[in-house]
C-alpha positions in Angstrom: 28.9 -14.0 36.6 26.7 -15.1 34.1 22.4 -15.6 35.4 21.2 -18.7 34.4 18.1 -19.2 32.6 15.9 -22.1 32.8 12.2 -22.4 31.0 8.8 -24.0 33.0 6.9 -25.4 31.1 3.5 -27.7 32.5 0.8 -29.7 30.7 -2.3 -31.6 32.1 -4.6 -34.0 31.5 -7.6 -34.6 33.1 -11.1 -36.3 32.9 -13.5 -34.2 34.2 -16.8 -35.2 36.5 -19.6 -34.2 37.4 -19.7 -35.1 41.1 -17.3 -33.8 43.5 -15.0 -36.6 45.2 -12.6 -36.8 47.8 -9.4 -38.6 48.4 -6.0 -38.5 50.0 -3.2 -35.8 48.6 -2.0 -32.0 49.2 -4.4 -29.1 48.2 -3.3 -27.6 44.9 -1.6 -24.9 46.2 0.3 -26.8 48.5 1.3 -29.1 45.3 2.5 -26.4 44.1 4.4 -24.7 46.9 6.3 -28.2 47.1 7.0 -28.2 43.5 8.7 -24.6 43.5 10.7 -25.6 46.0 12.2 -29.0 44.8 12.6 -26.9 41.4 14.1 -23.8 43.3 17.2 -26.3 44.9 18.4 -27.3 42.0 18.4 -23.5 40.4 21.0 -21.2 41.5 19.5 -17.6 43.0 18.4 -15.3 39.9 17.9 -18.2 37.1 15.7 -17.3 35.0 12.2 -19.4 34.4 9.6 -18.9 32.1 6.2 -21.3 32.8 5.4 -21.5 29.5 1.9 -23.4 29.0 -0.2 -25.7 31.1 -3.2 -27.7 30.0 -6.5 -27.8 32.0 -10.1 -28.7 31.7 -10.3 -24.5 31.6 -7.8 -21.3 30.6 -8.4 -20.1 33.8 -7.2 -22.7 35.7 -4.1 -23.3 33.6 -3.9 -19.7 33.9 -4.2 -19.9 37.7 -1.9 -22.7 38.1 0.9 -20.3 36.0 0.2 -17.6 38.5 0.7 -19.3 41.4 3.7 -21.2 40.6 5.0 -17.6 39.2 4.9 -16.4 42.8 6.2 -19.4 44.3 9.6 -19.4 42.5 9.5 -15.9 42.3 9.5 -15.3 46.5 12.4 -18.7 46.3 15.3 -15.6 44.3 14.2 -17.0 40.6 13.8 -14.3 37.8 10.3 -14.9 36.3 10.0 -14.7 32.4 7.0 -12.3 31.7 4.5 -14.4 30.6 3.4 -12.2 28.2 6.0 -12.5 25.7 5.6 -16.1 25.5 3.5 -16.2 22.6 6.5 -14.2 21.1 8.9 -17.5 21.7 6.3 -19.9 20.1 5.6 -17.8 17.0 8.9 -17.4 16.5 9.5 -20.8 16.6 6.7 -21.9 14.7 5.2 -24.0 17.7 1.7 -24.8 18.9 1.0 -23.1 22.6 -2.1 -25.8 23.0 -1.9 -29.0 23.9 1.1 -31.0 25.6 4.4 -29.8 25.0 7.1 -32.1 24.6 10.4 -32.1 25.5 12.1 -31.3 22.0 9.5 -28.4 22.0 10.6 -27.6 25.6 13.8 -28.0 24.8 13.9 -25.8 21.5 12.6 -22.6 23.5 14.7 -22.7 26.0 17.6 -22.3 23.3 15.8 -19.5 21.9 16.1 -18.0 25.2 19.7 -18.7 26.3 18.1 -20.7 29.0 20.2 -23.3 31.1 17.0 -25.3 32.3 13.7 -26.7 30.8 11.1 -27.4 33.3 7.9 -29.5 31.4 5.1 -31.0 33.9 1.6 -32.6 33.7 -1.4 -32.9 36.0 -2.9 -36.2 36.3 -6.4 -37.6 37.3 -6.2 -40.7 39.3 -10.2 -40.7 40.6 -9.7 -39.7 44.0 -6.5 -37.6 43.2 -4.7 -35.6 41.1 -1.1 -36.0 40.5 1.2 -33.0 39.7 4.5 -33.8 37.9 7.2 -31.4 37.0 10.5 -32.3 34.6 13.6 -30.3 34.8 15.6 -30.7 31.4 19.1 -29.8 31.0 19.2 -27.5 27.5 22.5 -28.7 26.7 22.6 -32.4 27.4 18.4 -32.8 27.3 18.9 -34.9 30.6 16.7 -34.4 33.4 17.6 -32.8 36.4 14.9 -33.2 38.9 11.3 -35.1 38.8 9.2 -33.5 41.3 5.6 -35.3 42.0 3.0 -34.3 44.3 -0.8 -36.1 44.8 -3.3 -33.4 44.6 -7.2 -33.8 46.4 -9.8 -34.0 43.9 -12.1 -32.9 46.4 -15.0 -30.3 47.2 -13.0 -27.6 47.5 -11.2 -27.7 44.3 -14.3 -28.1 42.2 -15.4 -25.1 43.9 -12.6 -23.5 42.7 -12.6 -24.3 39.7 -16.1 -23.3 39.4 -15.5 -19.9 40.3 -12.9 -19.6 38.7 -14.7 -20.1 35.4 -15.3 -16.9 33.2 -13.0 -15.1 35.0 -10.4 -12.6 33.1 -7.0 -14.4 32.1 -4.5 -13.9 34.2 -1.5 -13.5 31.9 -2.6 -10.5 30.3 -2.1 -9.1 34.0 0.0 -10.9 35.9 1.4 -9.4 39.2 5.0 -10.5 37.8 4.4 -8.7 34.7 7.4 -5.9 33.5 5.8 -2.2 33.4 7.6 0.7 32.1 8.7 1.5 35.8 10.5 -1.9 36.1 14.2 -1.5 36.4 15.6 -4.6 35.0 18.9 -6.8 36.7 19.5 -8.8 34.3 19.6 -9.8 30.5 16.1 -11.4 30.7 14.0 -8.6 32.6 15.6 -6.5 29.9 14.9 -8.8 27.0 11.2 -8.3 28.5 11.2 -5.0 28.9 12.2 -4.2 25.5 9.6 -6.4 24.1 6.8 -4.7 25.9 8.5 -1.5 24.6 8.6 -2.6 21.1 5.0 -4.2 21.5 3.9 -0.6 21.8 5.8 0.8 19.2 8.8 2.4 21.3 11.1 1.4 19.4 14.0 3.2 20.1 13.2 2.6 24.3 13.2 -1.5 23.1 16.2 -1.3 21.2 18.0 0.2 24.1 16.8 -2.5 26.2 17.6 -4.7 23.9 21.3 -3.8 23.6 21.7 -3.8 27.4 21.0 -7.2 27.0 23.3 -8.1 25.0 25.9 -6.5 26.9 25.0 -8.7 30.1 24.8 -11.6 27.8 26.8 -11.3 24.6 25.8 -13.7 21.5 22.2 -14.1 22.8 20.3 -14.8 19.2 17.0 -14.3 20.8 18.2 -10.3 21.5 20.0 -9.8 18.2 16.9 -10.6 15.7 14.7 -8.5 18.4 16.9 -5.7 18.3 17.6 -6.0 14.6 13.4 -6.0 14.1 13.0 -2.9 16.4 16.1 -1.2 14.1 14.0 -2.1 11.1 10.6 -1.2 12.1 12.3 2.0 13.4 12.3 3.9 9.8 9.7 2.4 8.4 5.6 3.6 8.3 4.1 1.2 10.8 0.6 0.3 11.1 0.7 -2.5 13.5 2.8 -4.2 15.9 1.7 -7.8 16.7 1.1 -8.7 20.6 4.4 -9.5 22.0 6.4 -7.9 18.8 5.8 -11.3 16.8 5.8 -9.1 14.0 5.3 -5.8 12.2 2.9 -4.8 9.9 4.7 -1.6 7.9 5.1 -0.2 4.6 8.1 -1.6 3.1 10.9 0.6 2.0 12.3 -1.5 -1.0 14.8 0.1 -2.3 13.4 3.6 -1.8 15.0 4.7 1.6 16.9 7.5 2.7 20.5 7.4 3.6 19.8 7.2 7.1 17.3 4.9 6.9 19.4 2.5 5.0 22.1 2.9 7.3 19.8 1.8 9.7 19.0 -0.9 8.1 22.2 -2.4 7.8 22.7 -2.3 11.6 20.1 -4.2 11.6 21.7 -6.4 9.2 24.4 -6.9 11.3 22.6 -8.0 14.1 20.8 -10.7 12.1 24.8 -11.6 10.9 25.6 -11.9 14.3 22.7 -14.5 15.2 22.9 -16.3 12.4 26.8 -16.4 13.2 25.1 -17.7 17.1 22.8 -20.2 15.5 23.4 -21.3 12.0 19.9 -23.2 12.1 17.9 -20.4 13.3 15.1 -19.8 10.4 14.1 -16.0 12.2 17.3 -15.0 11.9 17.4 -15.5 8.0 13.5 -14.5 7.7 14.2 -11.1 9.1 17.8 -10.6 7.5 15.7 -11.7 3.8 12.9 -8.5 5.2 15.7 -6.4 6.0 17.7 -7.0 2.0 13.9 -6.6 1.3 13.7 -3.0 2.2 17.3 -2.0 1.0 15.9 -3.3 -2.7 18.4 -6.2 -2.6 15.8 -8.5 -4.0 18.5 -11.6 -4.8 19.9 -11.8 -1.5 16.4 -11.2 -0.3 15.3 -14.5 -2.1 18.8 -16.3 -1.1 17.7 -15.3 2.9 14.3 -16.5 2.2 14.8 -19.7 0.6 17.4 -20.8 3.7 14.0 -19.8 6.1 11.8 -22.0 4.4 14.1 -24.8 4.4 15.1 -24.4 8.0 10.9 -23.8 8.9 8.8 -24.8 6.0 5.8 -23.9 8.1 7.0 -20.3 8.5 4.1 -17.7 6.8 5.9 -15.2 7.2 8.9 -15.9 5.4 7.0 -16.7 2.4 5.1 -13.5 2.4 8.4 -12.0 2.4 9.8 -14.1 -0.2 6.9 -12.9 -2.1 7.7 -9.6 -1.9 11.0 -10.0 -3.6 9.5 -12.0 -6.5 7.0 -9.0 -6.9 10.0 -6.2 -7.1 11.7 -8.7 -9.7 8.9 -9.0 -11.9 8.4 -12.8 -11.3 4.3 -11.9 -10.3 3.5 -15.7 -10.6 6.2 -16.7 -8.4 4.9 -13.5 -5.8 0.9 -14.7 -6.0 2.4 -18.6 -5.3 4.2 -17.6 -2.6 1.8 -15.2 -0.9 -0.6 -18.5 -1.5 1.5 -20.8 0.9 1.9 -18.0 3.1 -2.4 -17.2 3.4 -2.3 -21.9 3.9 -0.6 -21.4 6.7 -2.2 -18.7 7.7 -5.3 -17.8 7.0 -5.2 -14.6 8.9 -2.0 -12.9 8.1 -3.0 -9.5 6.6 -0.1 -8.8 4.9 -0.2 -11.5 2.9 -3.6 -10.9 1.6 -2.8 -7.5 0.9 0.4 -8.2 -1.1 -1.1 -10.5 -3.3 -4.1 -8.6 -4.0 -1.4 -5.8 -5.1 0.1 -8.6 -7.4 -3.2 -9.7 -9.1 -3.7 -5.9 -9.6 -0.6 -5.3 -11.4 -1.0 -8.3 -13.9 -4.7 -6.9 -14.2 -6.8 -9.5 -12.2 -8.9 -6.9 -10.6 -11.7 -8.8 -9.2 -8.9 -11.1 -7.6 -7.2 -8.1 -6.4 -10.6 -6.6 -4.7 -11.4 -9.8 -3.2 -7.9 -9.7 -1.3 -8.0 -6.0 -0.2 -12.2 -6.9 1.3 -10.6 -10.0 2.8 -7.8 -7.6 4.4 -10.2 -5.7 5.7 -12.2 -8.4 7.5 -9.5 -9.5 9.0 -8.4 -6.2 10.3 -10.8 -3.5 9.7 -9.0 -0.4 10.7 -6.0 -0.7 8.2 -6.0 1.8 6.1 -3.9 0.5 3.4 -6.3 -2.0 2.7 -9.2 0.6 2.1 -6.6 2.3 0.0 -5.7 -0.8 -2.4 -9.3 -1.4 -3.1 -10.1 2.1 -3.5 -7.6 2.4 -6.1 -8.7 -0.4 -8.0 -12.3 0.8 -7.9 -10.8 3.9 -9.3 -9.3 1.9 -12.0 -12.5 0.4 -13.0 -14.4 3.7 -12.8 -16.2 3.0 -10.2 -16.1 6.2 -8.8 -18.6 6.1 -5.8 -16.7 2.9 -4.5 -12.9 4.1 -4.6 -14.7 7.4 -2.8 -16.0 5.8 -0.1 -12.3 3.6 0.8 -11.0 6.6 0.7 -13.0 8.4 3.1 -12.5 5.5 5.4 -9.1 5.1 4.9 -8.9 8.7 6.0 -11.6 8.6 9.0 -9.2 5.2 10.4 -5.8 7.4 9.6 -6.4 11.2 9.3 -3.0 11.9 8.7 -2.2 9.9 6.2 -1.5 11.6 2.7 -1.9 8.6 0.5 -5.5 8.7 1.3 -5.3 12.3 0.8 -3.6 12.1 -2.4 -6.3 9.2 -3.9 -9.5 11.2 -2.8 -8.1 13.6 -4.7 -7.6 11.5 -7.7 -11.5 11.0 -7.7 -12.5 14.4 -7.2 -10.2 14.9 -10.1 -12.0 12.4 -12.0 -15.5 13.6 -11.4 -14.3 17.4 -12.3 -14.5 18.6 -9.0 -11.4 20.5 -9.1 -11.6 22.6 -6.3 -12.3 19.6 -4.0 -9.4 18.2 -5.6 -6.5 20.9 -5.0 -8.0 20.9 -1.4 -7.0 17.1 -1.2 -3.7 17.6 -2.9 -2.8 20.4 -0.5 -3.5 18.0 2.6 -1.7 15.4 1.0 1.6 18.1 0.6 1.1 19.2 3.9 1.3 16.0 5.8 3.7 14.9 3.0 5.8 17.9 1.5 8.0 15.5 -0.8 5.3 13.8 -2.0 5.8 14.1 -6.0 3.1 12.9 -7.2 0.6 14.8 -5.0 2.4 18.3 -6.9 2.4 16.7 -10.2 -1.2 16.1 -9.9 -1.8 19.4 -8.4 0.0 21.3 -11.1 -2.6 19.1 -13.4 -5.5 20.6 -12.1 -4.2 24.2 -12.4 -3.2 23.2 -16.3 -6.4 22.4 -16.8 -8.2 25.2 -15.3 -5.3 27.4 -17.5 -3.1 28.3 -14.1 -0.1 28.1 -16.0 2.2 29.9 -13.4 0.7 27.8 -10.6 1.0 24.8 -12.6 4.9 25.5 -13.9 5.5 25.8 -9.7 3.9 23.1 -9.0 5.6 20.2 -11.6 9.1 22.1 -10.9 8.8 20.9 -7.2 7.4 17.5 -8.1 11.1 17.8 -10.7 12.8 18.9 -7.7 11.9 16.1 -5.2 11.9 13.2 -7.8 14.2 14.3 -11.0 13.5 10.5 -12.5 9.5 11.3 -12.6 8.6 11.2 -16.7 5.4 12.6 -15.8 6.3 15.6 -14.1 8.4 16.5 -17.1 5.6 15.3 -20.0 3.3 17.6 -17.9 5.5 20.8 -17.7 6.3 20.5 -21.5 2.5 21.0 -22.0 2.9 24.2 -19.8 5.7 25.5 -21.9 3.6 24.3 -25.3 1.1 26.5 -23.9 3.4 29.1 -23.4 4.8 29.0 -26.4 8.3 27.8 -25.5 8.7 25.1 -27.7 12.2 24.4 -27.6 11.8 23.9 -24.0 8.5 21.8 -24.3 10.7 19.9 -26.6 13.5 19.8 -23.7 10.9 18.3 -21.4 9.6 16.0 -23.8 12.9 14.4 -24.7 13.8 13.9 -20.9 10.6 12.8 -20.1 11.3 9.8 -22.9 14.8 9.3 -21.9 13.2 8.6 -17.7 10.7 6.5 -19.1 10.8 5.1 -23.3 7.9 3.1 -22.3 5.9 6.3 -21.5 3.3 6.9 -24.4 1.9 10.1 -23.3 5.2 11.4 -23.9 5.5 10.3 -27.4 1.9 11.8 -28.0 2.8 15.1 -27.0 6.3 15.2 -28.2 4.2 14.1 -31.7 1.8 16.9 -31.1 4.9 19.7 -31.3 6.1 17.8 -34.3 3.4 18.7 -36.1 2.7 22.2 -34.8 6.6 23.1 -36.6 5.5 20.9 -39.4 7.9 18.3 -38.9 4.2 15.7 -40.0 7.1 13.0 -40.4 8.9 13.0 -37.3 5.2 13.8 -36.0 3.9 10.5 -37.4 6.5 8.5 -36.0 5.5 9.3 -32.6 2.4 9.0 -32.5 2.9 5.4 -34.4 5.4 4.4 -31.2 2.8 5.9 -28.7 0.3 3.4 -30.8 2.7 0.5 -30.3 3.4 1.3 -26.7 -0.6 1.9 -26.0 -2.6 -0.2 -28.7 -5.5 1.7 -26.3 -4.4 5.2 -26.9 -6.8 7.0 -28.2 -5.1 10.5 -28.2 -2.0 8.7 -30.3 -4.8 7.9 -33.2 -6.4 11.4 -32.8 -3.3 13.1 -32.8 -1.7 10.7 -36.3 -5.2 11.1 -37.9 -5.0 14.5 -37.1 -1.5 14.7 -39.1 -3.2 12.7 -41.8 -6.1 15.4 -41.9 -3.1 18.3 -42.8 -2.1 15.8 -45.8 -4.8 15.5 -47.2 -4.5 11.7 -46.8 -8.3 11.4 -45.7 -8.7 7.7 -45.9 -5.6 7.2 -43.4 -7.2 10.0 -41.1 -10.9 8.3 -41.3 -9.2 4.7 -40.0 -7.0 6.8 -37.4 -10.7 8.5 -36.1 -12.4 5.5 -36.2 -10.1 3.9 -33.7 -10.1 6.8 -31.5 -13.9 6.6 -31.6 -13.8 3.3 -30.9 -11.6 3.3 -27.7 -12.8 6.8 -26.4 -16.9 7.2 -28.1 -17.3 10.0 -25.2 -14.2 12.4 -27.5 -16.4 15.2 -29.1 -13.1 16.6 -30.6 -12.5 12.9 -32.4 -16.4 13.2 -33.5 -15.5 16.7 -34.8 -12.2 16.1 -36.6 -14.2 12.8 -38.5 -16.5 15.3 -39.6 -13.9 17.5 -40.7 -12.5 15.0 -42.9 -16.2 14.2 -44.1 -17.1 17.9 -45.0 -13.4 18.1 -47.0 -15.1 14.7 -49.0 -18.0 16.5 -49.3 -20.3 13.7 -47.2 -22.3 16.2 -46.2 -24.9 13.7 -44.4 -21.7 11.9 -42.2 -20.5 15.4 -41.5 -23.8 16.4 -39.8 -23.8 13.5 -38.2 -20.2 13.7 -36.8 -20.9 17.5 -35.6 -24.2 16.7 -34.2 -22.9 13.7 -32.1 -20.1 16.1 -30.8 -22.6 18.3 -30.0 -24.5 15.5 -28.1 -20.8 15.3 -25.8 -20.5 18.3 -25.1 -23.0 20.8 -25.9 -20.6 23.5 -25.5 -18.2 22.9 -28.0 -18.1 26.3 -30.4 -16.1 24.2 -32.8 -18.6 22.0 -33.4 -21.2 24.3 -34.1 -19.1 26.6 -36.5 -18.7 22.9 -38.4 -21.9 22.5 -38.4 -22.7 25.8 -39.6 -20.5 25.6 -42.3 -22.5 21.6 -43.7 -25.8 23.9 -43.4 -24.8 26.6 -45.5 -22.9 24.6 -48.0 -26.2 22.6 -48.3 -28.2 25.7 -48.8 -29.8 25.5 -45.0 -29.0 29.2 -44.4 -31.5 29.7 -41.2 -30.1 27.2 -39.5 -26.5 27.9 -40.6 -27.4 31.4 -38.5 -28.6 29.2 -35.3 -25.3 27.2 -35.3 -22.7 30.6 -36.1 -24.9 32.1 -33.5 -24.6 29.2 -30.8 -21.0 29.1 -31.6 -20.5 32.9 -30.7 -22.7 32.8 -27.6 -19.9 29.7 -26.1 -17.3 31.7 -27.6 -17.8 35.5 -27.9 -13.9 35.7 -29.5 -14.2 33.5 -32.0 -13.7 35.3 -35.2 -14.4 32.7 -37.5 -18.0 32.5 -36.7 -18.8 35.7 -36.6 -16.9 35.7 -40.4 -18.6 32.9 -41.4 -22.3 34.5 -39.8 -21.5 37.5 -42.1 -21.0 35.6 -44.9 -24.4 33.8 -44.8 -26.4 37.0 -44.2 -24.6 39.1 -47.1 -25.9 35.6 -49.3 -29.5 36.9 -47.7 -29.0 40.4 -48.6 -29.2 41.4 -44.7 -26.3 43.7 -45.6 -26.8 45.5 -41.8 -26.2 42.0 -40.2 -23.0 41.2 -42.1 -21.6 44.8 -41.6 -22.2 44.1 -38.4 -20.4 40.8 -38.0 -17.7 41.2 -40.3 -16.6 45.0 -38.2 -16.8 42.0 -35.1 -14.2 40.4 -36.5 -11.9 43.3 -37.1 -12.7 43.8 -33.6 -11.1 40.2 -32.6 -8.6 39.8 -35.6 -7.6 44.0 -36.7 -5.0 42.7 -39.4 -8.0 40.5 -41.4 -7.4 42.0 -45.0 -9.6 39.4 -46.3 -12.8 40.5 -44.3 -11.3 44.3 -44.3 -12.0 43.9 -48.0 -15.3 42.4 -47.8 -16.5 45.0 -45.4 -15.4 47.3 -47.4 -17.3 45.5 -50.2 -20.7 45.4 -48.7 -20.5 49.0 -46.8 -19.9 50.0 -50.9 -23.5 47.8 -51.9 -25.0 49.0 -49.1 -24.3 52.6 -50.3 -22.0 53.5 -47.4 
């Protein structure tokens, strides 16, 4: 036999005073007791009530008015709603809990709850009395079943309790009716409670089971399918909050990026939005959460179709336009995201996903100091979500301030120490700052809480290519291959390894897939452009670095790398322009500031040439190829003593660098100091045994030098 459900819901209105007063009438508890039981003979044993809200001149004695009735029908056989999970009911329905209710209001949650009775109420104040008046409402026909009434003393005794009860603790959040984990539910309701307190926790898989159960007491029950079909969702995904009474989740959405399982999950859930949607054609949460669901399965259209039938059931819902958001963001339509994610903050200025999705949005079309602004209003609103600290810190990190994106990080990792995202984007700074040590250390955390994190090898393997770890590097970016074959930068960065190597048919291989994944990705065309012109193919070589250009007007490797090809032609004005822009867009690139001078010693301007080498110099005071430049201006121009110093400086950074030690021996044979440039020029043999050239000028000066 199927339990029916009926809702209580009570609103007052009173003046207060300031003088106690007397008066005929019951006590209040009395009123009360008389109430519950005019209500309890028109309900059959086991309906289910749920005393929904009740306006007072305080919380606590609406709250103690709840409690008491609570108790009242609950000793008379009726199931009592936990009052708990009310707010649930009213968010989900987009309704005010303060003030009076009305009946349509009344009315529309006890649908939502299968119930078979609406019971609304209000509390008069008639001077000397009080006047209590309940209204049962039939759910089907909205007529009313019973009008109880009871006169209530305004007297001594009731200011005095209203007195102490002021400051008190609310009741609801521990009512003595309440369902624990050790309640063992009778019937669809208590389990329809239980499995919200389950899912308010995060138990998702001991809600859903409630959940189902029932359903199975009370088949088509909308209210349990879009509950159960939430808990399914939130089930795979990375949760960092559940709102009180599992209102709502806040959780990392999926979009298109889940696992077999997970999206087989996710269509379960599916099917139980289909199945209250197919119970209540008008019911707005049942579209909302089937438009999240699409959402997370990267069906963005049917996501938007879902969405759009929400809004226009409950244009009031946040929610759904948060979500509708979402799927204008995965479809490139950013304005349409930011506008939606803007109604969604209007009607509600605290929902913290919103704010943190559309400072993601102004972040990806560049609006930074929009985007920051979001992310620090995210985190007022709920300081201990990490993904918040993350968002900024990344966008700190963007605009190079390092400091900043350090300390979100750190405190993204203090609130959440196992998460690897914070992991992985402490790491970036470290990178950043040259702290590469510090860096792998992140990067291994972030594998080891995340071993199929790509990105956290690719970077990884980064840091060993640029300390020359080529083994360690080739492991790493073959994993990050392994886990994500579509990732263009793990391949771009393992061609470099096998550039290194010397495998350049297989740096080509990388290259070439690394463009196929991504044709958008400049860095692929500079390097693919960089191994056309180590085989001499400058035209092929050109035309990458010209398409790296277009793709990344801001490259400045692409114009190093062309100007560079330019340099080998002989086609100096071309290479001057190239440099230029590189300087321009990177004036920190001591190899640009060399190359320029390069071109300038070739054109014999020996005074820009200087200049060039000295400014590299300035950079980075340990670049040998700079001062071997340099040398070389000085003793063109005749400076011999302080061609020496830079040969000599150049040799000291590099002790294996043949050239300056050659050209050092050169410069002391033209002083005669025919010891010194033995001396260097045997150095070189040392380094470079099959020289003939300085074989023969050794030979030469060991035969002036009488040897």
């Amino acid at each position: 036999m199927m339990v029916s459900i009926a809702v209580l819901v009570f609103a007052a209105a009173f003046t207060s005073c300031a003088t106690a007063r007397g008066g005929v009438g019951l006590t209040l508890t009395s009123a009360i007791e008389l109430a519950a039981d005019e209500m309890a003979a028109d309900l059959q044993p086991g309906t289910r009530v749920a005393i929904v809200a009740f306006e007072s001149e305080t919380d606590n004695l609406s709250d103690f008015i709840m409690e008491e009735l609570t108790a009242a029908l609950f000793n008379r056989g009726i199931e009592i709603a936990d009052r708990q999970n009310l707010p649930f009911v009213f968010q989900e329905l987009d309704f005010q809990m303060s003030g009076l209710v009305s009946d349509d209001t009344a009315q529309s949650v006890g649908q939502f709850l299968g119930a078979e009775l609406v019971i609304t109420g209000q509390l008069w104040d008639l001077g000397a009395t009080r006047r209590l008046t309940a209204n049962a409402i039939r759910v089907e026909t909205a007529m009313r079943a019973s009008v109880p009434r009871h006169d209530v003393r305004n007297d001594r005794a009731l200011q005095s309790m209203i007195a102490a009860l002021h400051g008190q603790p609310m009741m609801a959040s521990a009512s003595r009716f309440a369902v624990t984990e050790h309640t063992q539910p009778q019937t669809a309701g208590t389990y329809l409670d239980r499995g919200i307190m389950f899912a308010s926790r995060g138990e998702f898989e001991l809600a859903i089971a409630d959940f189902t159960e029932a359903l199975r007491l009370r088949p088509g029950w909308p209210a349990a399918y879009i509950l159960r079909g939430r808990a399914l969702v939130a089930s795979v995904l990375r949760v960092y909050a559940v709102d009180a009474d599992f209102d709502g989740v806040t959780a990392l959405n999926l979009e298109g990026r889940g696992t077999e399982e997970q999206n087989r999950i996710i269509n379960m859930a599916i099917g139980d939005f289909d199945q209250a949607i197919r119970s209540d054609p008008n019911s707005a949460a049942a579209y909302r959460e089937r438009g999240w669901a699409h959402n997370n399965l990267g069906d963005f259209d049917r996501a938007i179709t879902d969405l759009n039938q929400a809004i226009r059931l409950n244009p009031n819902s946040a929610r759904a336009y948060n979500n509708r958001g979402t799927a204008h963001w995965r479809r490139g339509s950013l304005d349409l995201a930011i506008a939606d994610y803007t109604q969604a903050i209007r009607l509600d200025p605290n929902l913290v996903s919103a704010f943190i999705n559309r400072g993601r949005a102004h972040a990806q079309i560049g609006n930074l100091d929009l985007a920051i602004a979001d992310f620090t209003q995210t985190i007022r609103l709920d300081p201990n979500f990490a993904p918040a600290f993350h968002s900024r810190g990344v966008e700190h990190l963007n605009r190079g301030d390092l400091d900043l994106a350090f300390a979100d990080f750190n405190q993204a990792i203090r609130i959440d120490p196992n998460d690897a995202v914070a992991f992985f984007n402490r790491g970036l700074v470290h990178n950043r700052r040259g702290n590469l040590d510090l860096a792998v250390e992140d990067y291994n955390q972030a594998i080891r809480l995340d071993p199929n994190n790509a990105a956290a090898f690719v970077n990884r393997g980064n840091v060993h290519l640029d300390r020359g770890n080529l083994d360690l590097a080739f492991a790493d970016l073959n994993q990050a291959i392994r886990l994500d074959p579509n990732n263009a930068l793990a391949f771009v960065n393992r061609g470099i390894v096998h550039s290194h190597r010397g495998n350049l048919d297989l740096a080509f291989a990388d290259f070439n897939q690394a463009i196929r994944i991504d044709p958008n990705s400049a860095l692929a065309f500079v390097n693919r452009g960089i191994e056309h012109n180590r085989r001499g193919n400058l035209d092929l070589a050109i035309a990458d670095f010209t398409q790296a250009i277009s793709l990344d007007p801001n490259n400045a490797n692409a114009f190093v790398g062309r100007g560079n090809v330019h340099l080998g032609r002989g086609n100096f004005d071309l290479a001057i322009a190239d440099y230029n822009q590189a300087i321009s867009l990177d004036p920190n690139n001591a190899f640009v500031f060399v190359n320029r001078g390069i071109v300038n010693l070739r054109r014999e301007n020996f005074d820009l040439a200087i200049a060039d080498f000295t400014q590299a110099i300035r950079i980075d005071p340990n670049s040998a190829l700079a001062f071997v430049n340099r040398g070389i201006v000085n003793s063109r121009r005749g400076n011999l003593d302080f061609a020496v110093e830079d040969y000599t400086q150049a040799i000291r950074l590099d002790p294996n660098n043949a050239f300056a030690f050659a050209n050092r021996g050169f410069v002391h044979f033209d002083r005669g100091d025919l010891d010194l440039a033995i001396a260097d020029f045997e150095a070189v043999l040392r380094l470079d045994p099959n020289n003939v050239n300085i074989s023969e000028w050794l030979n030469h000066v060991r035969h002036q030098r009488g040897w």
